[in-house]
N, C-alpha and C positions, 0 to 999 in steps of 0.2 A: 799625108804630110809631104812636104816640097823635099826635096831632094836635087843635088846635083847645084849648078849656077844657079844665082841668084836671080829672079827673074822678077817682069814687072807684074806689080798687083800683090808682092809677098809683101809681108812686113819684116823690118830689119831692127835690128837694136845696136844702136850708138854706143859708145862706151868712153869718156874721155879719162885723160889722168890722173882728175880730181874724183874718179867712181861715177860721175853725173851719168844718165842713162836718158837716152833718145829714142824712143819707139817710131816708127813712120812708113805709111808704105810707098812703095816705091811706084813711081811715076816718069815715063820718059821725058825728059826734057825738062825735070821741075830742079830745086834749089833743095838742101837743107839747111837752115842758117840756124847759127848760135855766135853767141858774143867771140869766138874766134874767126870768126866770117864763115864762108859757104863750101859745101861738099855738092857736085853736080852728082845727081843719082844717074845719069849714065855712064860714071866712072863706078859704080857700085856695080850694078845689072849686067850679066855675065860671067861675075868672078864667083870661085869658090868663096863658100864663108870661113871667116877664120881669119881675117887678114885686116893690117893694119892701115890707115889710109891719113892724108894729112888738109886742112883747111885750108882755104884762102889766106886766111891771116896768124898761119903757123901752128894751128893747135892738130893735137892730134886722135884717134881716133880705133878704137876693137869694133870690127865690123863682123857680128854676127845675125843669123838665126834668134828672134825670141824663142825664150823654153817656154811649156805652156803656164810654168806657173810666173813667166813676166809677163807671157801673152796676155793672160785674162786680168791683171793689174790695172793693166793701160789702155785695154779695147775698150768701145765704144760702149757706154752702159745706158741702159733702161730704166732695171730697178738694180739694186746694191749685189755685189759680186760677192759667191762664197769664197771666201779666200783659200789660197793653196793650203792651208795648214789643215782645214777643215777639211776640203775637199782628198786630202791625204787622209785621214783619217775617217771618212766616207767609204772611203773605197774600201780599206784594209778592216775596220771596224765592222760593216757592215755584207762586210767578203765578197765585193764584187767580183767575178771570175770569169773567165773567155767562155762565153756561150750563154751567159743569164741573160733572163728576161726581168728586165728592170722598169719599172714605172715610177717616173719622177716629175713632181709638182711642187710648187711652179717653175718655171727653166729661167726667171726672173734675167739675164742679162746672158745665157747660154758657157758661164765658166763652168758648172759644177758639170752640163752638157756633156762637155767636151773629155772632161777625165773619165767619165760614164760610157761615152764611146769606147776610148782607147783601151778601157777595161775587160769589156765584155767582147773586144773583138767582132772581126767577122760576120762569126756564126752568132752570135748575141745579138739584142736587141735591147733599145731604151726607144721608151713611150714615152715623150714629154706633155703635160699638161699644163697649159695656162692662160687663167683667168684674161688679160689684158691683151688686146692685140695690140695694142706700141710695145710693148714689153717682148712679144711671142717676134714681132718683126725684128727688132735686134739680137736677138737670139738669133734668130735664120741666119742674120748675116755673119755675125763673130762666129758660128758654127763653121758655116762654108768657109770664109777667110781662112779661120785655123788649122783645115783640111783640103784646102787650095779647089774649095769647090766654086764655080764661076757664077759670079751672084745672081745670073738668072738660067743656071742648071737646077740638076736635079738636087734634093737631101744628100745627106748622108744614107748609105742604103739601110744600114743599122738603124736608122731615126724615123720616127717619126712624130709629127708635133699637132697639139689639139688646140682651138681655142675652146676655153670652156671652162667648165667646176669640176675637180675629180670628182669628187661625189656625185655629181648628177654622169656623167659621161664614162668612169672607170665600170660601173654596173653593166652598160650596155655591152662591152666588152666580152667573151667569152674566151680570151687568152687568161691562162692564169699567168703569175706574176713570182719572183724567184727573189726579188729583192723592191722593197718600196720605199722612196725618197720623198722627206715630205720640206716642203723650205716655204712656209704660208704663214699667215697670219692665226689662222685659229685651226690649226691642224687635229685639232678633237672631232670637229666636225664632220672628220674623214673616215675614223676609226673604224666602222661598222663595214665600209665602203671598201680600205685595205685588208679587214680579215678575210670577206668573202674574195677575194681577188688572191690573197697569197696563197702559196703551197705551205701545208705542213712542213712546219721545219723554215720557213722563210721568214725574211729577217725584212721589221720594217724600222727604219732612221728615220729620225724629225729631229730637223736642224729648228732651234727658235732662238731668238736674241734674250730675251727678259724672263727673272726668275718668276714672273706671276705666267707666263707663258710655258715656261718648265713643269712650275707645279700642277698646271692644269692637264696637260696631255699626259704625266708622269701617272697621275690618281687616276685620266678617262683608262687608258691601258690597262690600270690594274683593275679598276673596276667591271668592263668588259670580261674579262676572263676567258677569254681564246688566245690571251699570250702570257710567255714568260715573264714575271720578276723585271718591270724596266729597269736599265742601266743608264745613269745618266754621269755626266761628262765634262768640261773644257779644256780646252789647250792653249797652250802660253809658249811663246817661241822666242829666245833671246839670243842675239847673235854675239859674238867674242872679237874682240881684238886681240891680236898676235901679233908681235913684231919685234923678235929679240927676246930680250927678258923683260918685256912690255905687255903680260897677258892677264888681261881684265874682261870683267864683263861688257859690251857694248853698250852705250846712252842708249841707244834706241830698241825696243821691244815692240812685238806683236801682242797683243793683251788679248782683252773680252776680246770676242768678236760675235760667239754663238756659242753655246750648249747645243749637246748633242745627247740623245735617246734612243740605244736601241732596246728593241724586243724581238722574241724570236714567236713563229705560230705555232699554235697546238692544233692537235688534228681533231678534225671535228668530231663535236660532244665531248672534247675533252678538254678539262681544268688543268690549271698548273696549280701545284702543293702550296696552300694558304700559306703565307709568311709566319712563322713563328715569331719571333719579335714583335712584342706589344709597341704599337706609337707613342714616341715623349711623349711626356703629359702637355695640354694646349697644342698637339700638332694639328687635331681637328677640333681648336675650339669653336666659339660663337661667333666670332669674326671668319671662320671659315666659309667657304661658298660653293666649293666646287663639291665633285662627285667624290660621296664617300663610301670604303669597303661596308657592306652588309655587318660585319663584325666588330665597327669601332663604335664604342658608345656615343649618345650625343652630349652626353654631359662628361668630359674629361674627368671628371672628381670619380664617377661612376668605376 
């Protein structure tokens, strides 16, 4: 991360007095305009952040540092960004910690990346997997950006990135894996793929958007039987107004955005304790389609 003066090639975040926010990186000799007229970015470049600045045509200006969770907001996307709330909840949920070895598919636009980095530190490691190279190229770059790495250096040293299908590519692998990230389309298909790759005791997360995409990796997991009990999940984040004795809930919320799954591994040849609790009745009826426990009738009346 940047540190010290502001320099060219970071990115900065505008801030006027109505809250409006300006992401942009800096560029010697360019303009930034808004309907207050223009800020020259080599009145930015140089100066500590933290400092307030004013427009051509009077307006004025918090000249900071993006955090990473305004960064990955407004960077450059590919495919659709885990948002901070998520990716908060990734990390802490799924106990990212300074030195794991972390495999995560797909890196779809490189935000979830970058809190995967900062987590594991160092001595840590994240294996990124993904399917698309358009996708896998902007990732590279909002990675480097966000770590002040110069777009045609090296990774992150922590990083590394595949194109490819986990499933076909995590096997060849012979590192095992401490935590696995799954952000796909049909993350069932991986299942077989993440057991043999995690450590006893490791914890795999699957971010998915749609409940038919829930309930199918929720039943492939339990059906497998090399993991814990899935946990499933979402988060909803509402911001507050305060101002005096003016204190309400904020208009605007963060809603749906993703369900989240975790499970933990057993060590091999070993089960986790059958669920006691029998399924509502019609939870596996005839409109049912995915994978069902050994245990549950096919006929709910049964």
């Amino acid at each position: 991360m940047h540190r010290g003066p502001l320099r060219p090639g970071e990115w900065v975040r505008l801030t006027d007095q109505k809250g409006r926010r300006h992401n942009f990186e800096l560029v010697p000799g360019k303009r930034f305009f808004s309907s207050r007229g223009h800020i020259e970015h080599d009145d930015l470049i140089g100066r500590e952040e933290g400092f307030s600045i004013g427009s051509s045509a009077g307006g004025e200006y918090l000249v900071l540092r993006p955090l990473l969770s305004e960064f990955v907001v407004s960077m450059p996307r590919g495919a659709a960004v885990v948002y901070p709330k998520d990716a908060a909840q990734i990390v802490a949920m799924a106990d990212i910690y300074p030195g794991a070895r972390v495999v995560e598919a797909g890196v779809g636009s490189g935000a979830l990346t970058c809190s995967l980095l900062r987590a594991v530190g160092p001595l840590g490691r994240v294996r990124s997997f993904e399917r698309r190279e358009e996708f896998a190229d902007v990732a590279r770059r909002n990675v480097r950006q966000f770590f002040g790495v110069a777009e045609d250096g090296p990774d992150h040293p922590a990083w590394s990135l595949t194109i490819g299908d986990l499933a076909e590519e995590l096997p060849r692998s012979e590192e095992p894996a401490d935590r696995v990230i799954l952000d796909m389309l049909a993350p069932w298909e991986c299942v077989d793929a993440v057991a043999d790759a995690l450590t006893p005791g490791g914890i795999v997360c699957v971010y998915v958007a749609t409940t038919t995409q829930l309930s199918r990796i929720v039943e492939t997991l339990r059906v497998h039987g090399g993991f814990t009990e899935p946990q499933a999940w979402e988060s909803l984040v509402r911001d507050w107004h305060v101002e005096g004795l003016a204190v309400r809930p904020g208009h605007k919320m963060i809603g749906h955005t993703a369900f989240l799954v975790t499970a933990r591994r057993m060590a091999p040849g070993e089960r986790a304790p059958r669920k006691k609790r029998r399924p509502a009745p019609g939870a596996y009826g005839p409109d049912y389609t995915g994978p069902r426990p050994d245990d549950v009738p096919t006929d709910p009346a049964e």
